[in-house]
C-alpha positions, 0 to 999 in steps of 0.5 A: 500500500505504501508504494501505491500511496507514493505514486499517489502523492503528485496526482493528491497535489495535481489535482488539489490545483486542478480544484483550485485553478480559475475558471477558463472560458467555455468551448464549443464542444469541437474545442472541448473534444479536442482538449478532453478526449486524449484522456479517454481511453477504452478499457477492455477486462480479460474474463478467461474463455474468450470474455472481454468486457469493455468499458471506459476510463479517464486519465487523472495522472500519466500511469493512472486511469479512473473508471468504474468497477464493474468495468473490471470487476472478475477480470484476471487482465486488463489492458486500455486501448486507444486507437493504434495504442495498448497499454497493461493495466499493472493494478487496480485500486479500488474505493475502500467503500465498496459502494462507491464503484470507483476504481484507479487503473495503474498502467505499467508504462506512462500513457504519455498524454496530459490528464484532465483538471477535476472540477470541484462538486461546489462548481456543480449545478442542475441546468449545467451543460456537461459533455460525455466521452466514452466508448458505448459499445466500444465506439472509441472516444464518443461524444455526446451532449446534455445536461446536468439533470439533477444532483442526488445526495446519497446521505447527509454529508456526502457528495452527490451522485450526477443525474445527466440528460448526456446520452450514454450507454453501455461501454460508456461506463467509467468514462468521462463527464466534462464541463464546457471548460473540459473540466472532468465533473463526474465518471460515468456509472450506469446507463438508462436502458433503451437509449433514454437520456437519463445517466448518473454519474460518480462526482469526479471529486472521489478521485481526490479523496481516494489517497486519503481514504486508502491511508485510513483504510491500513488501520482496519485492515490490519487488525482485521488480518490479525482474525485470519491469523495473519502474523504481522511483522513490526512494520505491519507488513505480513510475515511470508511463510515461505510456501511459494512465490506470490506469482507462482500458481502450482503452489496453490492447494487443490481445491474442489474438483476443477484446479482451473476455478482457483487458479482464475480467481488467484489471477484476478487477485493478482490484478488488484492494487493493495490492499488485497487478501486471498482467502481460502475456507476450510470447506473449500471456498475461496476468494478475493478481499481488497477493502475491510468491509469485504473481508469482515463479511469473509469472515462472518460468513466462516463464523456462521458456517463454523469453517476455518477462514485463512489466508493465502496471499496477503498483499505481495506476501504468500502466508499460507501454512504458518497462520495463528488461529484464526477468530470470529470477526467481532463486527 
């Protein structure tokens, strides 16, 4: 999580200044599509078997990409692509919240493109012209128009979810919301069926947050690793046990009748950025946790079915075989 949070260091003041900057004049959305769509890229999420998902992303830094989860959700590779260009999604960070569908895509090499400002959620309004980019259904880098339709709160004292007239649909998610100044104001998240223009919208501000809620996160999820009896070092790094190299599959246990079914759900565990837990039960279940919340269900569901709950891999670490008795989670 630390080298996550490093890297994560100039895009907390890029796009702190980004917020703060002064407003530009409006353009016509020629102007705007030229200023904003390099930043939007096509996700496309390997499932195995020939399944792809595609979906969108925005750039907020050179090496990373915002989109929604379930763009990449179950994926074991990702790549994004934009015209004759491909590059490897290294890692994917996910909101802590798990109801916020908001993940950040770390590329293995630079994208080598300017990233787009983020307008500040207080700059919204209803009745605002906005603009989306995406790739519905993987038609790269389209355009289309509306409006800000309604600013829906979730709950007291959160930001809220963007309704928009701008026509979208599916392969948009995870693509940009953009202001006339080519601001982005919001991540594209779900879609009207049918074609009708009512979209919502993730505010583009969560991205900024996201540095800090990761750190907050580090507290819950080490204690949480102590009740699947996790050894932690005094640096609260796992302790490794050993048993195999972290990218090494032949040293997962053989679970269930179909070795394949863990070896495709360790793939997907290697895709996801720190935090991250592989955990395997006693009556041969696996799975994959990346925030506190899923792992405390993991181990709620172990104390209600009274089955050993243990972890693999922790992070970058392998485990397996030296665990201390687990406990019930207590939340």
């Amino acid at each position: 999580m630390t080298n996550i949070l490093r890297r994560w260091k100039p895009l907390a003041a890029g796009l702190w200044l980004g917020l703060l900057a002064c407003h530009a004049w409006a353009l016509d959305p020629e102007e705007l599509f030229r200023k904003a769509s390099p930043a939007v890229w096509t996700v496309k999420g390997d499932h195995g078997n020939n399944q792809v998902a595609i979906g969108s992303a925005v750039a907020v830094t050179p090496a990373a990409l915002v989109t929604a989860c379930h763009v990449v959700n179950g994926a074991v590779s990702a790549i994004v692509t934009q015209g004759q260009a491909t590059i490897k999604i290294q890692s994917i960070l996910r909101d802590p919240d798990p109801s916020r569908d908001l993940c950040v895509l770390m590329t293995e090499t630079p994208l080598q493109l300017p990233a787009v400002p983020i307008a500040a959620a207080e700059d919204l309004r209803v009745g605002q012209r906005v603009f989306a980019i995406g790739s519905p259904p993987g038609l790269e880098l389209t355009l289309s128009e509306g409006l800000i339709s309604a600013l829906r709160p979730r709950a007291q004292g959160q930001l809220p979810i963007i309704q928009t007239s701008a026509p979208v649909s599916s392969g948009s998610s995870g693509g940009g919301l953009f202001d006339t100044e080519g601001r982005l104001v919001g991540v594209t998240d779900s879609v009207a069926p049918g074609g009708a223009n009512l979209g919502f919208a993730y505010p583009a501000q969560w991205v900024t947050e996201l540095p800090q809620r990761v750190t907050a996160e580090k507290a819950k999820w080490r204690e949480l690793l102590k009740n699947v009896g996790v050894v932690l070092a005094p640096n609260g790094e796992p302790t490794p046990s050993g048993h195999a190299d972290l990218a090494d599959e032949a040293g997962l246990p053989a679970i269930g009748s179909d070795p394949a079914q863990i070896r495709v759900a360790y793939r997907q565990f290697l895709l996801q950025a720190r935090p991250r837990a592989f955990l395997i039960t006693s009556d041969n279940k696996f799975g994959v946790a990346t925030n506190s919340a899923a792992l405390t269900e993991h181990l709620k569901g172990c104390a209600e079915r009274k089955v050993v709950c243990a972890a693999y891999a922790v992070d970058n670490t392998v485990v397996w075989g030296t665990q201390q008795p687990a406990q019930s989670a207590t939340n």
